[in-house]
C-alpha positions as semicolon CSV with decimal commas, in nm:
position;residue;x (nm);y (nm);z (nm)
1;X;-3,895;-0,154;-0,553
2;X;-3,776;-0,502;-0,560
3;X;-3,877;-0,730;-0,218
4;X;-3,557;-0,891;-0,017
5;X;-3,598;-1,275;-0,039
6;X;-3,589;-1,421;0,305
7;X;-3,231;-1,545;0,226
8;X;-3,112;-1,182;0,190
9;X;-3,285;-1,125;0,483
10;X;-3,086;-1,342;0,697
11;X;-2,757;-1,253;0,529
12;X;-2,831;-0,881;0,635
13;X;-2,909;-0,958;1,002
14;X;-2,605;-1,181;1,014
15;X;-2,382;-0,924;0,887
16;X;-2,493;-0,695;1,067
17;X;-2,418;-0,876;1,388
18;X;-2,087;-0,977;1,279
19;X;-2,005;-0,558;1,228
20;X;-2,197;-0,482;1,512
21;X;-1,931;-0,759;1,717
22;X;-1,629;-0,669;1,515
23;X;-1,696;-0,255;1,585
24;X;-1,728;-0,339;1,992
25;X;-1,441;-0,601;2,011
26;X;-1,207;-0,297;1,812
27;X;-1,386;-0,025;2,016
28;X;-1,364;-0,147;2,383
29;X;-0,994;-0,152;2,426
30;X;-1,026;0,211;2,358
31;X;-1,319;0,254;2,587
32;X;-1,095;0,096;2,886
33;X;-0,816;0,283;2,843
34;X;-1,012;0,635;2,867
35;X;-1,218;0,501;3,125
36;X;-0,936;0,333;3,349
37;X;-0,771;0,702;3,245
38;X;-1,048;0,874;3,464
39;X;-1,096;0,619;3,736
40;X;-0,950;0,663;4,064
41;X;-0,630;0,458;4,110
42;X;-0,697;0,260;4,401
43;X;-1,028;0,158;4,268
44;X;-0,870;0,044;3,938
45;X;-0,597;-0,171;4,079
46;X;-0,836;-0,387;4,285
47;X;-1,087;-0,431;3,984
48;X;-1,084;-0,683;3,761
49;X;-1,309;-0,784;3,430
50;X;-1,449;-0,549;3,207
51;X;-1,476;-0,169;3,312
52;X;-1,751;-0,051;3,129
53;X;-1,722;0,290;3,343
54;X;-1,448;0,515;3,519
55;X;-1,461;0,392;3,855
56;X;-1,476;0,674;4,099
57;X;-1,411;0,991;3,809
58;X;-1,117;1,171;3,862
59;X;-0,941;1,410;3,675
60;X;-0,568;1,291;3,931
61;X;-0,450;1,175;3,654
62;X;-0,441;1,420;3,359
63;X;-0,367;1,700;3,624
64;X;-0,049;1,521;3,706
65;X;0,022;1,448;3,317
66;X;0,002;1,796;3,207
67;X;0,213;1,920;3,528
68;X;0,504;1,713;3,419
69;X;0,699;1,951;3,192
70;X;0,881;1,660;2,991
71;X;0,512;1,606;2,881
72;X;0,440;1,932;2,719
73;X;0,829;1,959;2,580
74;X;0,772;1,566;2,455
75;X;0,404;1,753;2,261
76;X;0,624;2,082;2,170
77;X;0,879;1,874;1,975
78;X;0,630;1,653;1,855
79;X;0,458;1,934;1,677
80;X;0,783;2,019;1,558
81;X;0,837;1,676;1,409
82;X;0,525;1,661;1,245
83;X;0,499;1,978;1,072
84;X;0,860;2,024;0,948
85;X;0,855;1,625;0,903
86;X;0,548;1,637;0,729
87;X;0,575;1,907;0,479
88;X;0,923;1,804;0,412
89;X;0,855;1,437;0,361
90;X;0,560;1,559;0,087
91;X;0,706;1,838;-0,105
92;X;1,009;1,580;-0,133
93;X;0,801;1,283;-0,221
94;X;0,563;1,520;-0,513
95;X;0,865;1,627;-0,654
96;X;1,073;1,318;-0,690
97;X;0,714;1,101;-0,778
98;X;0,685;1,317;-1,073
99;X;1,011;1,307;-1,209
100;X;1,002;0,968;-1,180
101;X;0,686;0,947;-1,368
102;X;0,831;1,108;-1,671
103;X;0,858;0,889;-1,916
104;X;1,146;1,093;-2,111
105;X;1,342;1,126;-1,718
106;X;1,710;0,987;-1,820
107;X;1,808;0,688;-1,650
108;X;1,440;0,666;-1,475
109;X;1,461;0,297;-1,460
110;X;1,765;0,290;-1,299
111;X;1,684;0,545;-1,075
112;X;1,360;0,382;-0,948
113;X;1,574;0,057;-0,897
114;X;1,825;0,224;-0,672
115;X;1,557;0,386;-0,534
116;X;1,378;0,036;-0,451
117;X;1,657;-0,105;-0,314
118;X;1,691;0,054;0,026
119;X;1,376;-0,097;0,112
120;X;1,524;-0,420;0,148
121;X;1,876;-0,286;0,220
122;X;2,069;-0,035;0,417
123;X;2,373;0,024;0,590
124;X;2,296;-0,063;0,906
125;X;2,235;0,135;1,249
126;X;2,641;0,178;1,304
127;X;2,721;0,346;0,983
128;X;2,408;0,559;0,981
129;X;2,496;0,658;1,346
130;X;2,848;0,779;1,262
131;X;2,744;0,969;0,926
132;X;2,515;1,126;1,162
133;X;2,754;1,202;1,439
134;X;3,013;1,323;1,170
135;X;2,776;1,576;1,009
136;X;2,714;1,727;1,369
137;X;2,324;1,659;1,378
138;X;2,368;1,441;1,721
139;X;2,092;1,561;1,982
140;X;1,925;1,782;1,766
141;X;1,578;1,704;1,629
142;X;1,740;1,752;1,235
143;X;1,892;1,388;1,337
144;X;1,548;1,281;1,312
145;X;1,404;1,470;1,034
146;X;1,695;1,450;0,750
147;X;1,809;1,085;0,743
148;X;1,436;0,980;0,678
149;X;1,343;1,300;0,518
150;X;1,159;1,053;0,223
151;X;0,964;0,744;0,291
152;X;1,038;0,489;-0,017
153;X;0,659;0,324;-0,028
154;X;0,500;0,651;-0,005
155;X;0,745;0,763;-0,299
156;X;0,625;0,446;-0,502
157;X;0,288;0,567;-0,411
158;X;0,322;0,893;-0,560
159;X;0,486;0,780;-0,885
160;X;0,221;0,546;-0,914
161;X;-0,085;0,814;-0,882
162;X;0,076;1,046;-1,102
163;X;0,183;0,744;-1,399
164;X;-0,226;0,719;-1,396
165;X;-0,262;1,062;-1,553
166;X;-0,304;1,030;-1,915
167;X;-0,032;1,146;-2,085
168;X;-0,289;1,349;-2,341
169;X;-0,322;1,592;-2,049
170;X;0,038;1,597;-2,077
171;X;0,089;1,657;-2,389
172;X;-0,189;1,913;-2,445
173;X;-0,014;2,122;-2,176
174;X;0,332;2,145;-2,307
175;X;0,203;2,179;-2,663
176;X;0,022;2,513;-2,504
177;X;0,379;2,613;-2,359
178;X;0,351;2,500;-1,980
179;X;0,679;2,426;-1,831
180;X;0,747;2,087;-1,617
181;X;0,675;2,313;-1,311
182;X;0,312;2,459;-1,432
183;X;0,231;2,087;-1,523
184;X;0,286;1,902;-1,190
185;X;0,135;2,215;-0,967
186;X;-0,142;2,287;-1,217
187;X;-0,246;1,967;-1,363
188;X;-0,074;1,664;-1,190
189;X;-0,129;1,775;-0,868
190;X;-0,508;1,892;-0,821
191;X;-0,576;1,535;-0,995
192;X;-0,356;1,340;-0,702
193;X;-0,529;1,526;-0,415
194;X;-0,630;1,244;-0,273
195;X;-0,350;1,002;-0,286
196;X;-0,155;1,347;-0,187
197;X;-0,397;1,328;0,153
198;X;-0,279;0,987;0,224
199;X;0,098;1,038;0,212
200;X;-0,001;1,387;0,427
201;X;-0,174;1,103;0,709
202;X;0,116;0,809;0,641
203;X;0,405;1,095;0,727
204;X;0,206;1,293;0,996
205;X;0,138;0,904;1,181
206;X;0,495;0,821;1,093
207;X;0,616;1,160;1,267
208;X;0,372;1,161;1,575
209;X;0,475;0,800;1,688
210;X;0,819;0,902;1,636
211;X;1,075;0,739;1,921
212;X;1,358;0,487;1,802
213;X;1,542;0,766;1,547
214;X;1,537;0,992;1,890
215;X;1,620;0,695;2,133
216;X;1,962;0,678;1,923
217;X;2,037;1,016;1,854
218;X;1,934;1,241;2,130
219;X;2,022;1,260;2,489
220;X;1,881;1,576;2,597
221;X;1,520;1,479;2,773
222;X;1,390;1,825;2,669
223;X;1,422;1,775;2,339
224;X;1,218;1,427;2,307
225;X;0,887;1,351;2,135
226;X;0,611;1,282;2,295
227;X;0,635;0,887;2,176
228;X;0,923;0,847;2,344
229;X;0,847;1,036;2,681
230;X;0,525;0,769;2,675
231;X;0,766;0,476;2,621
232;X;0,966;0,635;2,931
233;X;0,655;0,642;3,116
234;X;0,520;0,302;2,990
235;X;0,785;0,070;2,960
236;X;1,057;0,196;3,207
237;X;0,761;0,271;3,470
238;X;0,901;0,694;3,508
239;X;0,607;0,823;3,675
240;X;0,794;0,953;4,011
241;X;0,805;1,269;3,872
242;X;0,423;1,275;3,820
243;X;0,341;1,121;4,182
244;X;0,577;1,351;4,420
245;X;0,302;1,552;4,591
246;X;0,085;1,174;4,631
247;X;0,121;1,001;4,949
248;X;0,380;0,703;4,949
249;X;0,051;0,406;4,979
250;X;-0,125;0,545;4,664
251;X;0,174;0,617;4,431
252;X;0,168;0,275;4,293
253;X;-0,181;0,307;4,219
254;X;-0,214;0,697;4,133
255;X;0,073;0,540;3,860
256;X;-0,131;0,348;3,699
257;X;-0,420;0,591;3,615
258;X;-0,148;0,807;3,493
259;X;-0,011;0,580;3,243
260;X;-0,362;0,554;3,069
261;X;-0,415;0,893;3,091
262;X;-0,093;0,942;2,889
263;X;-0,172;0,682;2,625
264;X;-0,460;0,897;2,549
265;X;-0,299;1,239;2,569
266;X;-0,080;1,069;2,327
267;X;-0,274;0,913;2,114
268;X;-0,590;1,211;2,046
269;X;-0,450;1,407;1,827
270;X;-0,431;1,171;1,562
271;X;-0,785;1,030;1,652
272;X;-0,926;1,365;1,570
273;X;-0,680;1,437;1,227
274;X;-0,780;1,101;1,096
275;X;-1,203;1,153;1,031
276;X;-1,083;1,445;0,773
277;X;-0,818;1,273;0,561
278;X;-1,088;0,939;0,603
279;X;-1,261;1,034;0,249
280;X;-0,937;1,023;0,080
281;X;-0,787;0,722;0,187
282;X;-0,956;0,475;0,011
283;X;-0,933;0,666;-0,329
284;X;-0,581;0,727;-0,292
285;X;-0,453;0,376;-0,210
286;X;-0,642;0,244;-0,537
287;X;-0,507;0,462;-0,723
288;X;-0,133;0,454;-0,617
289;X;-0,242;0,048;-0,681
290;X;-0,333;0,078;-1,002
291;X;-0,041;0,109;-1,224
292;X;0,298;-0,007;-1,170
């Protein structure tokens, strides 16, 4: 086994202190937002520097967070979002990836251009807000899901994976009589699992921090996702509803425990999906990056 030279030495202790510094400076904002979450409101607003701890633990906060109905309809139509979204947004982007790998596709190239072009282009918030209104989908959650059904990068992704296949594989399937169908769910398919993985994580993310599309087109607070019930909550400072069995002297500071605590009611979910889809992400991106 070959001895580190002293230089290597002192490359590995400085790296590691430059992870170990990079991992607590990403880390701690977390850290203070679930521990200001837990801390007793009055406590919190008269504190100042770094909260290593909840001051005073209390559980105030998420009691009056998952009290507040618009809370668990903003999570019920969240779910709703992300697993319709979701499933749509993949089957949509498999299917059109791998047509648009085919090299024998008519009109592919022109396709993919028109294709590439709403990236960059589009007709604007007006016009997309009428066609909307005129095909009746105002303040319902279809609003949402149809008009951005597809995601355009994570479609280029998907070609991308599946133009890396060798086209021997191809071949040697339709020579043995396998239809189009057979080849992508049979062959293409198991072999972009992982870049698959990564458009499953970019649409579920895209879904679950869902709130301008429903801003515009809904009006009805029972039907909003949860992003933008914590935008409410955040940003327009809508925590009366949370605070109306709190004393008038602590409902400024019972509010501000309950915004953290809905940050990270908000933001868990994803924190726990993420670890699983992890292994994949890597391997997918490279190979969605491989071949253009």
């Amino acid at each position: 086994m070959r001895r580190h030279t002293r230089g290597e030495n002192i490359f590995n202790i400085f790296d590691i202190v430059i992870m170990v510094v990079l991992m607590v400076l990403t880390l701690y904002p977390l850290l203070y937002v679930v521990f200001a979450s837990f801390s007793d409101g009055t406590r919190l607003m008269r504190f100042s520097g770094l909260l290593t701890h909840p001051l005073g633990f209390s559980q105030a906060a998420y009691k009056s967070v998952f009290a507040n109905p618009n809370i668990m309809h903003g999570y019920a139509n969240t779910l709703i979002l992300v697993v319709a979204g979701t499933a749509m947004g993949v089957i949509l982007t498999v299917i059109g990836g791998y047509c648009l790998s085919r090299k024998n596709m008519m009109w592919r190239n022109t396709i993919m251009l028109a294709i590439t072009f709403t990236m960059f282009f589009n007709g604007g918030l007006i016009p997309t807000y009428l066609n909307v209104q005129r095909l009746g989908l105002l303040d319902t959650l279809a609003a949402i899901l149809l008009p951005t059904a597809i995601n355009t990068f994570n479609l280029i992704i998907m070609r991308t994976a599946f133009l890396s296949i060798p086209d021997s594989l191809v071949e040697s399937a339709e020579l043995d009589g396998a239809n189009q169908l057979i080849i992508l769910f049979r062959i293409a398919l198991p072999l972009a699992l992982p870049t698959v993985m990564v458009i499953v994580l970019y649409y579920a993310v895209e879904r679950w921090n869902e709130w301008f599309n429903a801003m515009i087109y809904l009006q009805d607070a029972k039907k909003f996702p949860l992003a933008l019930v914590l935008r409410e909550i955040l940003i327009q400072e809508s925590t009366s509803s949370m605070t109306q069995d709190v004393g008038v002297g602590d409902k400024e500071s019972v509010s501000l425990s309950i915004k953290y605590a809905v940050i990270v009611v908000a933001t868990l979910p994803i924190l726990v999906l993420y670890p699983f889809l992890q292994k994949y992400f890597v391997k997918g991106v490279m190979v969605g990056a491989v071949k253009g």
